[in-house]
MARDREN-910117 format. One line per 8 residues: number of its first residue (from 1); for each residue x, y, z of N, C-alpha, C. Coordinates in nm, 3 decimals. Example, Ala and Ser with C-alpha at 12.3 -4.5 7.8 and 13.67 -1.06 7.14 Angstrom:
<atoms>
1> 1.319/-0.569/0.780/1.230/-0.450/0.780/1.320/-0.330/0.780 | 1.285/-0.225/0.708/1.367/-0.106/0.714/1.290/0.003/0.787
</atoms>
This chain:
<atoms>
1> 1.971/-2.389/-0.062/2.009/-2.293/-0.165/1.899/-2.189/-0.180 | 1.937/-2.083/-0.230/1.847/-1.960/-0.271/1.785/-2.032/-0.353 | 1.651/-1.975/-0.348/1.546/-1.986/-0.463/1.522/-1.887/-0.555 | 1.533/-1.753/-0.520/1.538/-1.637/-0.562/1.402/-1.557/-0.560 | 1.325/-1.673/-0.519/1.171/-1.661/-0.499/1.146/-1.522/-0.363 | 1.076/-1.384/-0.397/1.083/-1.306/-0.266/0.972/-1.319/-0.174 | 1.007/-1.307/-0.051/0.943/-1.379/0.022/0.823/-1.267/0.089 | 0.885/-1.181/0.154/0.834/-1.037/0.163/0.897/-0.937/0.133
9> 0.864/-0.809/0.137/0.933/-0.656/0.115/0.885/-0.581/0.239 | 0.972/-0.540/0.287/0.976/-0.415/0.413/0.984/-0.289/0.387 | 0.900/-0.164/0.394/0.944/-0.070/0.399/0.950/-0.008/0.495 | 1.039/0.089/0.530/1.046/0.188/0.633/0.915/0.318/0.605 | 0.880/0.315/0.551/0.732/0.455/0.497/0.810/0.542/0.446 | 0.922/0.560/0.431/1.029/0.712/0.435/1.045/0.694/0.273 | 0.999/0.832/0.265/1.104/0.860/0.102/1.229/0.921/0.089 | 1.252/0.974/0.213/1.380/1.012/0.210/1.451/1.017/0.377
17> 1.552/0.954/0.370/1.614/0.954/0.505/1.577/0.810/0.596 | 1.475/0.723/0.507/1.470/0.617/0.572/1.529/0.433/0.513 | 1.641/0.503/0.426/1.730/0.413/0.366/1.768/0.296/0.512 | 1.741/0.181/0.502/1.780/0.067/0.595/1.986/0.108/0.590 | 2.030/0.082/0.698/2.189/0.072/0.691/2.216/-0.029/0.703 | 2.138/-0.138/0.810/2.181/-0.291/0.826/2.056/-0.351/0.904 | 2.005/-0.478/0.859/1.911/-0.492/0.958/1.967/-0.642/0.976 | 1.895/-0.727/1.085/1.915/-0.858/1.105/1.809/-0.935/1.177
25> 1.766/-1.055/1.140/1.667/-1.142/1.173/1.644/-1.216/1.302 | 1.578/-1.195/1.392/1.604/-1.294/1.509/1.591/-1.462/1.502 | 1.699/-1.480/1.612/1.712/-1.655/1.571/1.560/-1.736/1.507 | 1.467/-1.679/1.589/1.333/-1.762/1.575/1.275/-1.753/1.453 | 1.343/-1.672/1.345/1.247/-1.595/1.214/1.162/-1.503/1.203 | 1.123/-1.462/1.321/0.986/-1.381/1.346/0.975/-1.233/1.336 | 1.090/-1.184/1.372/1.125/-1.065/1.326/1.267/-1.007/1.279 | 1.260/-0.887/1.205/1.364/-0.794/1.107/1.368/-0.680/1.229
33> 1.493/-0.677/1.259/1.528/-0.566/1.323/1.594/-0.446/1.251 | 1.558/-0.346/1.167/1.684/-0.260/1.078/1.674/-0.120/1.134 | 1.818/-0.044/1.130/1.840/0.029/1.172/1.862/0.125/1.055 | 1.794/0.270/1.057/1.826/0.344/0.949/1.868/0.480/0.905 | 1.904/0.509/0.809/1.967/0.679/0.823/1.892/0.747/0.908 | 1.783/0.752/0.991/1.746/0.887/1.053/1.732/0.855/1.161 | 1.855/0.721/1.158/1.892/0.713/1.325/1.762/0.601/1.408 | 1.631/0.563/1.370/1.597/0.473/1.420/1.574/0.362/1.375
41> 1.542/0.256/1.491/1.511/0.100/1.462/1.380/0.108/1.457 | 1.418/0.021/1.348/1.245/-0.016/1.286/1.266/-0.217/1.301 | 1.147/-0.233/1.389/1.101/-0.378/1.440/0.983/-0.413/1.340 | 0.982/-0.487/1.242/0.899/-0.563/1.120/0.880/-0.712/1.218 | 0.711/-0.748/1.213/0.654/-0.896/1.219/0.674/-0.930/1.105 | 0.759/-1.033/1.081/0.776/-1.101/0.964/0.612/-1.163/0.928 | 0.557/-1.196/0.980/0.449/-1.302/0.958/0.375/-1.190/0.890 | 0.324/-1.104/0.917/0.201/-0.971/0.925/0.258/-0.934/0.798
49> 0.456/-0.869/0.823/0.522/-0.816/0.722/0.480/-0.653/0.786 | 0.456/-0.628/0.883/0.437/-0.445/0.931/0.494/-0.425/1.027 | 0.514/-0.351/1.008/0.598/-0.236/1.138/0.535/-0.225/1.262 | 0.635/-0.305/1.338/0.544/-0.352/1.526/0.615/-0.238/1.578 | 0.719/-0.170/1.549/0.751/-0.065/1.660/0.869/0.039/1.607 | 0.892/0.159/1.666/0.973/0.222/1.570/1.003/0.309/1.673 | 1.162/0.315/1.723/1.211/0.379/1.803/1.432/0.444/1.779 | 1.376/0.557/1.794/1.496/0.697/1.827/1.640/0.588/1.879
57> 1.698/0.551/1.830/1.790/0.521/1.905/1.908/0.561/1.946 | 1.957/0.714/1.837/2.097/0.735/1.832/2.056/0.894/1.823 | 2.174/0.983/1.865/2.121/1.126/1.805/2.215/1.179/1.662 | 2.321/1.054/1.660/2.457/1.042/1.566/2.380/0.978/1.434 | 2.477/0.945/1.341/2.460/0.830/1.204/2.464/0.737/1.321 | 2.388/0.612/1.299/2.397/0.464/1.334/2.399/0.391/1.210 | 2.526/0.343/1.283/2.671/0.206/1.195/2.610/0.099/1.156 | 2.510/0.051/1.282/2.480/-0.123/1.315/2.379/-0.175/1.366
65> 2.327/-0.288/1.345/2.277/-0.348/1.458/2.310/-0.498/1.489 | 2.269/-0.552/1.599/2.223/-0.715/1.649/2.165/-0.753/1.702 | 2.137/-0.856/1.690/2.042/-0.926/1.799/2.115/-1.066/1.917 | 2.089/-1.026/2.050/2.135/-1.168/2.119/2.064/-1.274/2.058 | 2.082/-1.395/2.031/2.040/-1.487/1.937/1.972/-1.578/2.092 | 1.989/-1.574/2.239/1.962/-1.648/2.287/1.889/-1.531/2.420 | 1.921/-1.407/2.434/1.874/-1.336/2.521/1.773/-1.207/2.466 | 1.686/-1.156/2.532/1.614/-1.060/2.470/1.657/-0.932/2.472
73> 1.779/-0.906/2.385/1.862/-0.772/2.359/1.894/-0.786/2.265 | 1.910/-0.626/2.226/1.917/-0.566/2.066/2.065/-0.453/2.084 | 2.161/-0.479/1.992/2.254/-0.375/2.034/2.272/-0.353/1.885 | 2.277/-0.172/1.903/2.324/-0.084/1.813/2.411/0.016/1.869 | 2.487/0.070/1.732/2.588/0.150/1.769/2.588/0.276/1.634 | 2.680/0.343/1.680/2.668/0.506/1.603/2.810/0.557/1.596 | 2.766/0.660/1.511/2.891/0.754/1.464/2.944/0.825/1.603 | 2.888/0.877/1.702/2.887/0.907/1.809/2.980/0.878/1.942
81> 3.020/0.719/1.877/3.081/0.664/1.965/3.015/0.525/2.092 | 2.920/0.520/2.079/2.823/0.442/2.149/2.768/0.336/2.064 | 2.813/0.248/2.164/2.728/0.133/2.171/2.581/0.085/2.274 | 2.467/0.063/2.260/2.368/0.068/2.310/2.326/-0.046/2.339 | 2.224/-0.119/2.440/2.209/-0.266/2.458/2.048/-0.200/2.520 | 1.918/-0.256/2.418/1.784/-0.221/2.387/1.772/-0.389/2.444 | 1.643/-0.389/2.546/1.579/-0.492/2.571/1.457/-0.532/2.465 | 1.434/-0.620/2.423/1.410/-0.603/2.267/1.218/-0.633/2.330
89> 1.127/-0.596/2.277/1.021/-0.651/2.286/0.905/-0.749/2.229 | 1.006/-0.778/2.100/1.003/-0.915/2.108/1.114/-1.035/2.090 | 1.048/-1.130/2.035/1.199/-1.252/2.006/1.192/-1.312/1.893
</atoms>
């Protein structure tokens, strides 16, 4: 059950335009993958709690993201029409 207890807080640095749209956790716990209004993924070390990497992914709005839960790929998708498959650098 929830505890309600927070565990960490993520920010994107952005005051504006870096609203999260969806992010998701890899199987292992270790990292937050979120994807955000200005179109990139932002990769958070859960452990550290900072921003390991921050990359352009769409030139559209981006809808989504995921993670392969058993392979090292990251797929997001956009207003654009595309779906994308990112070899993730970490797990």
């Amino acid at each position: 059950t929830l505890s309600g207890q927070l565990i960490k807080a993520l920010s994107s640095g952005k005051r504006e335009g870096g609203d999260f749209v969806q992010c998701c956790v890899s199987a292992q716990g270790g990292w937050v993958h979120c994807v955000a209004e200005d179109s990139h993924l932002y990769s958070f070390e859960v452990r550290e709690g900072k921003l390991q990497h921050l990359l352009r992914v769409h030139d559209k709005d981006v809808i989504g993201v995921c993670i392969h839960p058993h392979r090292n790929l990251i797929a997001t998708w956009s207003d654009e029409g595309l779906l994308k498959l990112w070899r993730s650098g970490s797990s």
